[in-house]
C-alpha positions, 0 to 999 in steps of 0.5 A: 493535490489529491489524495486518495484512499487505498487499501492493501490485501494480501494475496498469494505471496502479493500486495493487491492495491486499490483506491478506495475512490477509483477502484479501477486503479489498482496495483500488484507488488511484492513489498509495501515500500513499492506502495508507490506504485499506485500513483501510476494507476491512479494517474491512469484512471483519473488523468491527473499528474502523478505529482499530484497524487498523494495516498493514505494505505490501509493494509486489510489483511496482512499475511497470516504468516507474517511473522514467519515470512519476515523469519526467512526473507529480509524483504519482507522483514524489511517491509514489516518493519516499515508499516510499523513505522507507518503506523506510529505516524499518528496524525499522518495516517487515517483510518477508514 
C-alpha cells in the first residue's frame, strides 16, 4: 500500500486535487466526501491497483465564503462538517 499526499485548493465553486508525489494525477469534485476519487488518477499515473492507494488530504485554501455556502447548500454543509470530523482524527491525519 502507498500513500500519497494530496492537496485541496478551492476553486471557482470546485475542489482541484492533486498528489503531492505524482502532480499529474489530479482530481476536479464538488464536495470533499467525493476525495476518493484521486485514487483513480493516481491509479492512472502510477500504474498501481486503486486497492492499493491509500491518501492524507490536506485542504490549502478553503472557500472564503465557507461559512455562507454551507448556510444555502446542505452539501456543502455536509462536506464542512466532514473535514471537521477529518481533522479531529489525530494521529490519522498528517501535516505537510
Amino acid at each position: 500500500m502507498t500513500t500519497y499526499a494530496v492537496t485541496a485548493e478551492w476553486s471557482n465553486g470546485w475542489w482541484l486535487l492533486r498528489a503531492v508525489e505524482a502532480p499529474d494525477a489530479v482530481a476536479q469534485i464538488r464536495d470533499l466526501a467525493e476525495a476518493d476519487k484521486i485514487r483513480k488518477a493516481l491509479s492512472f499515473i502510477t500504474g498501481e491497483s486503486e486497492s492499493e492507494i491509500d491518501f492524507v488530504l490536506q485542504v490549502v485554501s478553503p472557500p472564503a465564503d465557507a461559512d455562507e455556502l454551507a448556510d444555502d447548500d446542505p452539501e456543502v454543509a455536509a462536506g464542512m462538517q466532514r473535514l471537521a470530523e477529518l481533522r479531529k482524527l489525530e494521529g490519522d491525519v498528517r501535516d505537510f
